[in-house]
C-alpha positions as CSV (number, residue, x, y, z in Angstrom):
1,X,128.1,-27.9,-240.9
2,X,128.3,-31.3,-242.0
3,X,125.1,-33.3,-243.0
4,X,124.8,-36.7,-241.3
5,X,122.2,-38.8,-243.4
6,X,121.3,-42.4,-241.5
7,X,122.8,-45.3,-243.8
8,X,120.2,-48.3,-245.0
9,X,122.7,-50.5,-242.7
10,X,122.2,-48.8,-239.6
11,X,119.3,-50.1,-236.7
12,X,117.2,-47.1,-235.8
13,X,119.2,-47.6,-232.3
14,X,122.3,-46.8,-234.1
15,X,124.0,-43.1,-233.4
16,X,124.8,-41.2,-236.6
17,X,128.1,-40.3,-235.3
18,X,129.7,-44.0,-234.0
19,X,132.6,-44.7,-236.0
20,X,133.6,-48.7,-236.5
21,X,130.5,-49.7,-234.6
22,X,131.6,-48.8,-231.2
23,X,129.3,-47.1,-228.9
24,X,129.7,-45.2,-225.6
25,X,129.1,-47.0,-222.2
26,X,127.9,-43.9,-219.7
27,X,126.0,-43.9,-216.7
28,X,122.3,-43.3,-217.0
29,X,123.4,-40.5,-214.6
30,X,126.2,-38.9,-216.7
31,X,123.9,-39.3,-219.9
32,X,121.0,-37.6,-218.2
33,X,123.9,-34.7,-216.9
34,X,124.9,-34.3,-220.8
35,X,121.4,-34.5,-221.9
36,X,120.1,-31.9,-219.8
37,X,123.1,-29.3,-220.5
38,X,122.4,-29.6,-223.8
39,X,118.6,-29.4,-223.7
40,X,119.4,-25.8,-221.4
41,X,122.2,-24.9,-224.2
42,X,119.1,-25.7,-227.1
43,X,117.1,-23.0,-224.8
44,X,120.2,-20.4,-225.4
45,X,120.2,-21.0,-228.7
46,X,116.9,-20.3,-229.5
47,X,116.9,-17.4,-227.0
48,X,119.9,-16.5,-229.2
49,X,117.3,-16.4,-232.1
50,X,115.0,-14.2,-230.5
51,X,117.9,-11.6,-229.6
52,X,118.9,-11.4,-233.4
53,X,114.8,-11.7,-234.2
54,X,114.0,-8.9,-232.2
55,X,117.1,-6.4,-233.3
56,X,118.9,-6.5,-229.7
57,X,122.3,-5.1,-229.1
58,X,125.1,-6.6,-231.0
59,X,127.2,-6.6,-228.0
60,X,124.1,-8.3,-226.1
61,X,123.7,-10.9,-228.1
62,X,127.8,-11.7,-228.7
63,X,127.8,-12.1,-224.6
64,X,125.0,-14.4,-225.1
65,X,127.2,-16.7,-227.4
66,X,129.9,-16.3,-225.4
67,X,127.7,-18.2,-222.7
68,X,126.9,-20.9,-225.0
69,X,130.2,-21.5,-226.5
70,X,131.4,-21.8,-222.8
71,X,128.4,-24.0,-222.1
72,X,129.4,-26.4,-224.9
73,X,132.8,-26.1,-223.8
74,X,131.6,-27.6,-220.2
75,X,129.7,-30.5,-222.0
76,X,132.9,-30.9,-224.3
77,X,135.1,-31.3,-221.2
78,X,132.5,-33.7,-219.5
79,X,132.5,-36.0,-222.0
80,X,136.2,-36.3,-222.6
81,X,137.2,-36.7,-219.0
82,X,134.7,-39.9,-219.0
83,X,135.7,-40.8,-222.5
84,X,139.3,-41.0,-221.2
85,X,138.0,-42.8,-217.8
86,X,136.3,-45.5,-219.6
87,X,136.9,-45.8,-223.6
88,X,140.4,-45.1,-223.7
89,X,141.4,-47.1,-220.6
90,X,139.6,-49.8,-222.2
91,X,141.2,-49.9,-225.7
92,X,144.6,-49.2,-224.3
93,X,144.0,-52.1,-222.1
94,X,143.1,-54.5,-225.1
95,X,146.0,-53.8,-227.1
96,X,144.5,-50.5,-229.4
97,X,147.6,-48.2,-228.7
98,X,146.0,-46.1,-232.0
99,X,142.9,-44.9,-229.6
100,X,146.0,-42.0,-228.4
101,X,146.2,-40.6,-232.2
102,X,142.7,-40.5,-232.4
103,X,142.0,-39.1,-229.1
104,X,144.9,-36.5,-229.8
105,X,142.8,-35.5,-232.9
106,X,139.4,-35.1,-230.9
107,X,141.6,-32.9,-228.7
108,X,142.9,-31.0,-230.9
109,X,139.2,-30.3,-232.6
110,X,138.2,-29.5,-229.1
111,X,140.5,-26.6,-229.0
112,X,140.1,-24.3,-231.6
C-alpha cells in the first residue's frame, strides 16, 4: 500500500488524498453513513486479526474477508453514486469534460 505523508503546504484541515485542491461537498448525513461503515468495517478487520491470532479455520477466516471486501464494496458504491450526483454534475456543468476520463479511471480501480 502506498504511503501518504502530509506535505509542509497542506492546513491540518487538508485531506491527504484531495487531488488539485478540490474537496468533497457531502451531507453531514452521508458523511456520518460512510463514517460509520467504515468504523464497523475497522471492527472486521481487527476481528480479522484475532481469527488469524487465534489459529481459526482458513476457510473461516477467508468468509470473514469476503464480508469485508463486500462491505468496502458497499462504501465504494455509496460514494460514487454521490460523487457522480454532485462532483461530476458540477464540473461537467462548468466546462471540465476531463472529470469523465478521470472518473472512468476511478471506475475502473473500483473494479478489479
Amino acid at each position: 500500500m502506498e504511503e501518504l505523508t502530509q506535505d509542509a503546504s497542506q492546513t491540518p484541515t487538508q485531506d491527504l488524498c484531495c487531488t488539485n485542491g478540490r474537496r468533497s461537498h457531502h451531507s453531514e448525513k452521508t458523511k456520518n453513513n460512510l463514517i460509520n461503515r467504515l468504523n464497523r468495517i475497522e471492527g472486521q478487520v481487527r476481528g480479522l486479526k484475532g481469527l488469524i491470532e487465534k489459529d481459526t479455520y482458513c476457510d473461516d477466516v477467508l468468509n470473514q474477508i469476503s464480508s469485508v471486501q463486500s462491505a468496502l464494496n458497499g462504501v465504494g458504491k455509496l460514494l460514487l453514486e454521490h460523487h457522480m450526483k454532485s462532483c461530476v454534475i458540477e464540473r461537467i456543468q462548468d466546462g471540465e469534460k476531463e472529470v469523465i476520463d478521470e472518473l472512468l479511471v476511478t471506475i475502473n480501480k473500483l473494479m478489479k
